[in-house]
C-alpha positions as CSV (number, residue, x, y, z in Angstrom):
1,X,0.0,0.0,0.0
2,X,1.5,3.5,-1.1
3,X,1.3,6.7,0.8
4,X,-1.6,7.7,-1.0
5,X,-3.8,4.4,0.2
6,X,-2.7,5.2,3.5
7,X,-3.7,8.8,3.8
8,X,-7.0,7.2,2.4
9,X,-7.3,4.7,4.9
10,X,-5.8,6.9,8.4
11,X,-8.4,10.1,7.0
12,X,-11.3,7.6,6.9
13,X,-10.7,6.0,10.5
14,X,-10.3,9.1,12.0
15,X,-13.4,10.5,10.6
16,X,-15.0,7.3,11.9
17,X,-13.4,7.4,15.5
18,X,-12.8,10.9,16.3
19,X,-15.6,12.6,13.8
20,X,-11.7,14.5,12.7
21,X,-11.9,17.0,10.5
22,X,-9.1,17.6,7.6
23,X,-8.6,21.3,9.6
24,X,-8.7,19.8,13.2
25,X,-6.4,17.1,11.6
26,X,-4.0,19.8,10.4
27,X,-4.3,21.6,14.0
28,X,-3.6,18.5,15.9
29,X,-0.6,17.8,13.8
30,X,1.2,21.2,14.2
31,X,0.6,22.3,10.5
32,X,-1.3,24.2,8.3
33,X,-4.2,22.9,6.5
34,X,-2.1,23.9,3.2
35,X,1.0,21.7,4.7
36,X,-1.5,18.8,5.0
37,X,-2.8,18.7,2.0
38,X,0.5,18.8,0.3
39,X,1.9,15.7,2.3
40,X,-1.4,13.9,1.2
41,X,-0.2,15.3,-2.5
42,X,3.1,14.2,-2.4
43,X,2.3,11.1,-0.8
44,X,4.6,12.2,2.5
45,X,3.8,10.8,5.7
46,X,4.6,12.2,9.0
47,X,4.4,8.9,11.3
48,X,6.2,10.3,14.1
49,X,3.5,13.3,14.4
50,X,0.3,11.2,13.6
51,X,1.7,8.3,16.3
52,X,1.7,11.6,19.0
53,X,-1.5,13.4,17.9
54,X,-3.5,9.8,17.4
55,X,-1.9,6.9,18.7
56,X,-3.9,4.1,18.7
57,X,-5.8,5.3,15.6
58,X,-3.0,5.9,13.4
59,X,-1.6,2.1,15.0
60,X,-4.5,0.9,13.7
61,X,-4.1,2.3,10.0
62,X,-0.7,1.4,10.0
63,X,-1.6,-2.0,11.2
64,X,-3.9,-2.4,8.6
65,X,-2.3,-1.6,5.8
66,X,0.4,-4.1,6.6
67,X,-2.4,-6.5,7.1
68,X,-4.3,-5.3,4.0
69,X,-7.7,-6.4,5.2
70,X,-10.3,-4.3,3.8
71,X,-12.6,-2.9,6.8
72,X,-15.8,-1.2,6.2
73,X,-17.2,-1.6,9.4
74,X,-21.0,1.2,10.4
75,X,-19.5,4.0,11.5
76,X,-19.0,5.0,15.3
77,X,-18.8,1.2,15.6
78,X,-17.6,-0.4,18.9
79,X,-17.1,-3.8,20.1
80,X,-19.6,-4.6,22.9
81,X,-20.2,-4.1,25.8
82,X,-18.2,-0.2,24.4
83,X,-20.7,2.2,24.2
84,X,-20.8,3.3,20.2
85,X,-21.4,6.8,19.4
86,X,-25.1,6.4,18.5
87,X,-25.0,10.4,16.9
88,X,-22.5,8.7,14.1
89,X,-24.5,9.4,10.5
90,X,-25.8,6.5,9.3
91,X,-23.7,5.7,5.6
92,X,-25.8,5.8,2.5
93,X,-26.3,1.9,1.5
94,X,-23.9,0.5,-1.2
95,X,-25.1,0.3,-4.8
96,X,-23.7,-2.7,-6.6
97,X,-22.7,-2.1,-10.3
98,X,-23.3,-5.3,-10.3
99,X,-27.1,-5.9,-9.6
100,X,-29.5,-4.8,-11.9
101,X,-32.9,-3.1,-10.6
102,X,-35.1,-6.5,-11.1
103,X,-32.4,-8.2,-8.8
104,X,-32.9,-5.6,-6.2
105,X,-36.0,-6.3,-5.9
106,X,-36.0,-10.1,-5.5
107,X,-33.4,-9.2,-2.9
108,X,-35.7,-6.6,-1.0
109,X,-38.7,-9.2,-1.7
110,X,-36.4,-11.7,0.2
111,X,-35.5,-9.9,3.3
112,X,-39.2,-9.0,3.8
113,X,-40.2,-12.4,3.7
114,X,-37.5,-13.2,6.3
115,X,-39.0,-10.2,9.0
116,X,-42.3,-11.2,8.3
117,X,-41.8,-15.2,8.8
118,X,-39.8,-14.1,12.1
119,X,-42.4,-11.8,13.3
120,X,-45.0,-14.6,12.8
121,X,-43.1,-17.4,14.2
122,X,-42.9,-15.0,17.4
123,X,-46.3,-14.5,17.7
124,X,-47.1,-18.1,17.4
125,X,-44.2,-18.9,20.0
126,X,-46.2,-16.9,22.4
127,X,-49.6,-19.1,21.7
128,X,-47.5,-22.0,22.0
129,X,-48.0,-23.2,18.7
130,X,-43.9,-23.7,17.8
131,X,-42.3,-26.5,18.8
132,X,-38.8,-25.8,20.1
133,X,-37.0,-21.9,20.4
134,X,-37.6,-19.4,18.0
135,X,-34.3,-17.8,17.2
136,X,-35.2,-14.4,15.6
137,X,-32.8,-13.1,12.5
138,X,-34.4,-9.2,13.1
139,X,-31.4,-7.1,12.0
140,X,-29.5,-10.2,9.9
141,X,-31.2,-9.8,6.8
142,X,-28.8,-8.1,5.0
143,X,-25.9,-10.5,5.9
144,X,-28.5,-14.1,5.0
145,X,-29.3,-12.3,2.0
146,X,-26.7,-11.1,0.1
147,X,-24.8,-13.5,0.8
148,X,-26.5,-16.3,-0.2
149,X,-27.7,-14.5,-3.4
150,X,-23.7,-14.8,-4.2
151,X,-23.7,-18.4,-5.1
152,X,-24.9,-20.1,-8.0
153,X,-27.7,-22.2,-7.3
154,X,-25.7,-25.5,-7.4
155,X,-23.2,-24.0,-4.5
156,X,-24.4,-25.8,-1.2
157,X,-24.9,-23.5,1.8
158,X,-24.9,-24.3,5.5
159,X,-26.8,-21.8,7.2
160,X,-27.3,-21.2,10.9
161,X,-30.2,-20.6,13.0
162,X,-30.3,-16.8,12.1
163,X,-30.2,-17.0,8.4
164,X,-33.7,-18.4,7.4
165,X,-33.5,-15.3,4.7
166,X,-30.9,-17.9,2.5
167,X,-33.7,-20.2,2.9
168,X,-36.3,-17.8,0.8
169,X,-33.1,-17.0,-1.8
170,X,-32.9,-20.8,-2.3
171,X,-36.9,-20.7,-3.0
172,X,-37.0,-23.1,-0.1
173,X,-40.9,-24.3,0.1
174,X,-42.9,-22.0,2.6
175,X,-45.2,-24.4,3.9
176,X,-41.8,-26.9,4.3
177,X,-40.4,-24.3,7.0
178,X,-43.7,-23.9,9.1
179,X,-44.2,-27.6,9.4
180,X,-40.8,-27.8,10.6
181,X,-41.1,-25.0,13.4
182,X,-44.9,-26.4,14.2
183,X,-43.5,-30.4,13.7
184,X,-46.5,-32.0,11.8
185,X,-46.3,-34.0,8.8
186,X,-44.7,-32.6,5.7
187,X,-41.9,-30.9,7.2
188,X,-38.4,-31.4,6.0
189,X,-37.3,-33.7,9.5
190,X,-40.8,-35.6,9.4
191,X,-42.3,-33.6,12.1
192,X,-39.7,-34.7,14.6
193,X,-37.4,-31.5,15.1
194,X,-37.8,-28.0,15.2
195,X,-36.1,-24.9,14.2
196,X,-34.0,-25.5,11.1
197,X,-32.3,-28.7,12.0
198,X,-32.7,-30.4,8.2
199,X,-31.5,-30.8,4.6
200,X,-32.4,-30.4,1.0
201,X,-30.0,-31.7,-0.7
202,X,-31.9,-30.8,-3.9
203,X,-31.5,-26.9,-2.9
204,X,-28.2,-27.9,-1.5
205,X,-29.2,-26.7,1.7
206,X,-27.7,-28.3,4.6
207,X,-28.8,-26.9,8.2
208,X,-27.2,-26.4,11.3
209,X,-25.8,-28.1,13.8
210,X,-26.7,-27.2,17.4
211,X,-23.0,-26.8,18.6
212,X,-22.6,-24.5,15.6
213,X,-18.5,-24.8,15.3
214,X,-19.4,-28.6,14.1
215,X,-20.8,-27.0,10.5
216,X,-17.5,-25.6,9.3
217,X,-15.8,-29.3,9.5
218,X,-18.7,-30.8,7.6
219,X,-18.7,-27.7,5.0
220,X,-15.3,-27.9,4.8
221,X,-15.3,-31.8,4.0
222,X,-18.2,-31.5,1.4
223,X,-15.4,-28.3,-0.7
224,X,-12.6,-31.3,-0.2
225,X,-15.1,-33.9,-1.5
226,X,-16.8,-32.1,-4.4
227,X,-12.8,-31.1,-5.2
228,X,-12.3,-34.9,-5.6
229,X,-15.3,-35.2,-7.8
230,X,-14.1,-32.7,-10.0
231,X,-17.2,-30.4,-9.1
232,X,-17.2,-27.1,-9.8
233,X,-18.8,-26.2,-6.8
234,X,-17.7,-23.1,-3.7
235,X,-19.5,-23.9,-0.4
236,X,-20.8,-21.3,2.0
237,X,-21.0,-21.2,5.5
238,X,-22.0,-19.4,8.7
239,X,-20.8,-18.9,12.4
240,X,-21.4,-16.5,14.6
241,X,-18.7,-14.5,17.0
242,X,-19.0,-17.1,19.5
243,X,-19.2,-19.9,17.1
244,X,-15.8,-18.2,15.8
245,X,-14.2,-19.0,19.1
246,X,-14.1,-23.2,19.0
247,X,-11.3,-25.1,18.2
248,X,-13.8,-27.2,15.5
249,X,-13.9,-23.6,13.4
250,X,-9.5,-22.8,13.9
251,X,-9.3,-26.5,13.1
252,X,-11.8,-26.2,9.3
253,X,-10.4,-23.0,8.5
254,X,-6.7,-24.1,8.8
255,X,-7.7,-27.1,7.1
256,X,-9.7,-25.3,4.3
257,X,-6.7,-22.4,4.1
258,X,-3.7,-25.4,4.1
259,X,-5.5,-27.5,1.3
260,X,-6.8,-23.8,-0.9
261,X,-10.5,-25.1,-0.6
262,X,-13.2,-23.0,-2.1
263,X,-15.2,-22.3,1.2
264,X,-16.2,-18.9,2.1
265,X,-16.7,-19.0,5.8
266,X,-19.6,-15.4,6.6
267,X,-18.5,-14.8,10.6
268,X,-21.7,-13.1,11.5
269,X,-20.7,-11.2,14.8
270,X,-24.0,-9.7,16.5
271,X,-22.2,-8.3,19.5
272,X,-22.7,-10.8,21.7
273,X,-22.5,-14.7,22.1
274,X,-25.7,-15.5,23.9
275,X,-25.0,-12.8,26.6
276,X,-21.3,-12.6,26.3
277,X,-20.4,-9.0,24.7
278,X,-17.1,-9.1,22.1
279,X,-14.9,-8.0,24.4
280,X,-15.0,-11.4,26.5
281,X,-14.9,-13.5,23.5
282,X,-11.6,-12.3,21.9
283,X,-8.7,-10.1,21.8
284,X,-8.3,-9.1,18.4
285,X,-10.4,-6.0,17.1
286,X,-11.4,-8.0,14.3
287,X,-12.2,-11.2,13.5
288,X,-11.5,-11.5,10.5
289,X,-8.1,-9.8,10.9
290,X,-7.3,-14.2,11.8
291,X,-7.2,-14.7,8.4
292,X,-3.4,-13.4,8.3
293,X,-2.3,-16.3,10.4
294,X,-4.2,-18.8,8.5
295,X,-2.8,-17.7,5.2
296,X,-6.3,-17.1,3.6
297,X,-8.2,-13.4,2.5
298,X,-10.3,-11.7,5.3
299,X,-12.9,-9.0,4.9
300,X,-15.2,-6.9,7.1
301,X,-18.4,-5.1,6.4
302,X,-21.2,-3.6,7.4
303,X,-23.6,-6.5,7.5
304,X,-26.9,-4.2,7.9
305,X,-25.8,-3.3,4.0
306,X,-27.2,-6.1,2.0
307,X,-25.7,-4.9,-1.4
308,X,-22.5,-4.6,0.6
309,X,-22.2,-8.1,1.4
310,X,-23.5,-8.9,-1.5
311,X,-20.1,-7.5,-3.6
312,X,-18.0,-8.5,-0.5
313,X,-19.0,-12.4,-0.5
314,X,-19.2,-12.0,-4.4
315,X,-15.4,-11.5,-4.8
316,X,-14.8,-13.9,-2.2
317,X,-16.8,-16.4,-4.2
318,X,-14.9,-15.7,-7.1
319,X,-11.8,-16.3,-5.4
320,X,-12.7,-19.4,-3.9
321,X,-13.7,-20.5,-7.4
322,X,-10.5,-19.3,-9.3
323,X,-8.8,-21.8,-6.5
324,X,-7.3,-18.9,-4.3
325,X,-8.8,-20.5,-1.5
326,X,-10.8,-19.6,1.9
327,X,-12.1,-16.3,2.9
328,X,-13.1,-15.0,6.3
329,X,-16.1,-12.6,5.7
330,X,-17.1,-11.1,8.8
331,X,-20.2,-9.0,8.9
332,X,-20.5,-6.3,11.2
333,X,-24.4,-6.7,12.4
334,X,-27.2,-6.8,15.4
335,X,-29.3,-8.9,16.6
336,X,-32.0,-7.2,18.3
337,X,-34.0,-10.3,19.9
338,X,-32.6,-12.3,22.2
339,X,-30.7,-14.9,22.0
340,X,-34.3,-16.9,21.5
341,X,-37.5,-15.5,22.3
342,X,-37.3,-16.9,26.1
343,X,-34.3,-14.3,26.0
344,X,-35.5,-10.7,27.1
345,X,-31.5,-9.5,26.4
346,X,-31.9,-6.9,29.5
347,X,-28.2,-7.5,29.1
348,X,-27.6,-5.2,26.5
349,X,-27.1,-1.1,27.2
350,X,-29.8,0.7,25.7
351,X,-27.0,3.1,23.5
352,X,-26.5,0.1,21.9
353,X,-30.0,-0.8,20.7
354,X,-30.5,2.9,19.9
355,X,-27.6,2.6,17.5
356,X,-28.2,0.1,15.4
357,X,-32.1,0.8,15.6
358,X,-30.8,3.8,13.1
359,X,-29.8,0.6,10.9
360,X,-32.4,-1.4,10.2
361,X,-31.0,-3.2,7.2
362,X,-34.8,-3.4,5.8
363,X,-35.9,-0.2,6.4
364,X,-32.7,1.7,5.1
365,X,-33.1,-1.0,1.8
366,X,-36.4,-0.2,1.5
367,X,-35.6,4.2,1.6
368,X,-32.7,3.1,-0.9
369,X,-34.9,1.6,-3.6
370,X,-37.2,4.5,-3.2
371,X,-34.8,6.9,-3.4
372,X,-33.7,5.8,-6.7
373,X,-36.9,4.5,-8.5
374,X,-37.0,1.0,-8.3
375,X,-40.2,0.9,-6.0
376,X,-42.0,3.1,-4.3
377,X,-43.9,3.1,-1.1
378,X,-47.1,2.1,-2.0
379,X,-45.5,-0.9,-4.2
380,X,-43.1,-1.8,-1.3
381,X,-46.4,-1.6,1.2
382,X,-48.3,-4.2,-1.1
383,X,-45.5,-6.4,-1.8
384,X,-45.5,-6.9,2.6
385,X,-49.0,-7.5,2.1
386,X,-48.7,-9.8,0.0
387,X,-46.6,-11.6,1.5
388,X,-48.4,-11.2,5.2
389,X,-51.3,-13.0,3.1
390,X,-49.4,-15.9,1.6
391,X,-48.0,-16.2,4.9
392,X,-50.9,-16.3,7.2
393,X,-52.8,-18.8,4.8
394,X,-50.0,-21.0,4.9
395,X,-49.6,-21.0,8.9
396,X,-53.3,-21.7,8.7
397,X,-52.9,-24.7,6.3
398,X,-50.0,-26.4,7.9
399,X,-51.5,-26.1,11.5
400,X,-54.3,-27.7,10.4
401,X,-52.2,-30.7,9.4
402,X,-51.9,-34.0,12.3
403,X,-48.8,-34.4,14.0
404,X,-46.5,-37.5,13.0
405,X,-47.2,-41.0,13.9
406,X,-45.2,-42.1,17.1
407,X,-43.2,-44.3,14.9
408,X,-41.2,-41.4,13.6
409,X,-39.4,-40.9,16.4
410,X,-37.7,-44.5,15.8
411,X,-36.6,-43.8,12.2
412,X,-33.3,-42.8,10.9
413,X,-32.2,-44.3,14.3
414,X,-30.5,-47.2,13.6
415,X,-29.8,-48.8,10.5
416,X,-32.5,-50.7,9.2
417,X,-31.5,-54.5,8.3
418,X,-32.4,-55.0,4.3
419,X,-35.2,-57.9,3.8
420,X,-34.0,-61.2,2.0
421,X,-35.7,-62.4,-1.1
422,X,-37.9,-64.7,1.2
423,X,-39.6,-61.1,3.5
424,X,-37.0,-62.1,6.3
């Protein structure tokens, strides 16, 4: 990275951190606004006076550029439990060059259908109609989204609890996913588990495991065995900031970076591992900055910025498929229920729900497309409609439906003993 970058890189972070201007830069360093903006010019760098005036911001942007992992983290940002500054403007979302209008709107249509299926299953939690916990995604649709939309429909994904919004990008079946949470007959684990413990391997869809650092092993394993196939295939998984810290997930992503798999690993870090904030996870400030001693790329970004991830994940997926290897793609993101609706998260300061209320990855998606024609409110206000209808006639449909015979419960146990050619 030259000069230039650098300037780039330390004038951005301090506007984030310190809401710096270029004059109270200038004033801070001893020069003249003039002086400044000839060093930035001439590419001169003055690490001795920028180490005084700022030192553990200009550390940082030196340590970064060394590292050369792109951050875009919301500004005024903080790990938790740190207070962020909640008066930080919120960015203007990212606009893809890549996504054309139609495509913005099956992504929009997408992340409504994942609020409104969380808002219903929470209702329905309350009347005691799921079976199992509800884990909310309220503030992850961005993240679940775009990243998913990344793949090609033939790359599997092996999404977590929070990510049901892949789900509706895969066009899994609506009436599949309701079965499952209400466990009658139909659903994609025959009625005998909740939540989103199942797969379709036809949607190449393969769900989470409980102790969420087990996925990356088995995603990891499925890039090694389609590699011995000869498939041309990049797999994508999830873990969360607390998933991140199990010796199953150092143990895949070595593995993954050692053999140049094409696995893009989305760290989605909500601020806090059931109630444990950031700061008593890890040390680093990101996670992502691992990827340096694994040998593999690493990326952060705002993860309420759904055509953000979607570029970030996109080059990452490109990598993986040009046989670069692994990528750590950590989103930056929220989650505003608890850790499941039995969770009231009284554990969290108000400042930061305040915060990253101002970035409700819908609602800013939805003022973006507005803003530039796609849709407009009225056509955004029937498409939820819509979709509240299609939704409330399929709860209706599937609750009507019996629960599973007992004998479920015994299949897919054990392995059942083939009958000879006499019945026996």
């Amino acid at each position: 990275m030259h000069a230039a970058q650098l300037w780039e890189l330390l004038l951005e972070r301090l506007q984030n951190e310190c809401g710096c201007s270029r004059a109270e830069l200038a004033a801070r360093l001893g020069s003249s606004e003039q002086e400044l903006e000839r060093w930035i010019a001439e590419g001169m760098l003055p690490v001795e006076r920028l180490l005084r005036a700022f030192p553990q911001e200009a550390a940082r942007a030196l340590r970064d550029a060394v590292l050369g992992i792109p951050k875009r983290p919301p500004q005024g940002w903080r790990p938790s439990p740190q207070q962020p500054d909640v008066e930080a403007p919120v960015k203007e979302p990212w606009r893809s060059p890549a996504l054309s209008d139609v495509q913005r709107r099956f992504l929009l249509e997408c992340m409504i259908w994942a609020r409104e299926f969380d808002l219903a299953l929470i209702r329905l939690y309350r009347q005691g109609r799921v079976f199992g916990g509800v884990f909310a995604q309220i503030g992850n649709e961005a993240t679940a989204v775009g990243t998913a939309y990344a793949l090609r429909p033939t790359d599997p994904i092996f999404p977590m609890h929070r990510d049901i919004g892949a789900h509706f990008v895969r066009g899994q079946d609506l009436k599949a996913l309701l079965a499952t949470h209400f466990a009658r007959q139909g659903s994609l684990t025959r009625g005998t588990d909740g939540t989103v413990h199942y797969a379709d391997p036809a949607r190449r869809i393969y769900g989470n495991i409980s102790h969420l650092g087990a996925m990356l092993p088995v995603a990891v394993g499925y890039a090694l065995a389609a590699r011995l196939r000869g498939e041309d295939t990049v797999v994508l998984t999830y873990i969360g900031d607390g998933g991140a810290q199990t010796g199953e997930f150092h143990e895949a992503v070595n593995f993954a970076a050692v053999q140049r798999l094409p696995v893009v690993v989305v760290i989605e870090n909500n601020q806090y591992a059931y109630s444990t904030p950031n700061q008593l996870e890890y040390a680093c400030e990101f996670l992502a900055d691992r990827a340096l001693g694994y040998g593999c790329f690493g990326e952060v970004v705002d993860g309420t910025d759904v055509e953000l991830v979607y570029d970030a994940c996109r080059r990452a997926v490109e990598r993986a498929r040009a046989g670069e290897g692994p990528t750590l793609l950590e989103t930056i993101t929220f989650r505003v229920r608890g850790h499941a609706e039995h969770d009231d998260a009284g554990y969290v300061p108000e400042p930061i729900r305040r915060y990253w209320e101002a970035r409700d990855p819908l609602q800013r998606y939805e003022q973006l497309l507005q803003r530039h024609g796609v849709l407009t409110a009225q056509q955004i206000e029937q498409l939820r409609q819509q979709i509240r209808e299609q939704l409330r006639a399929a709860v209706e449909e599937v609750l009507a439906r019996p629960y599973p015979p007992p004998e479920e419960a015994y299949r897919n146990v054990f392995i059942e003993p083939e009958a000879d050619s006499q019945g026996h």
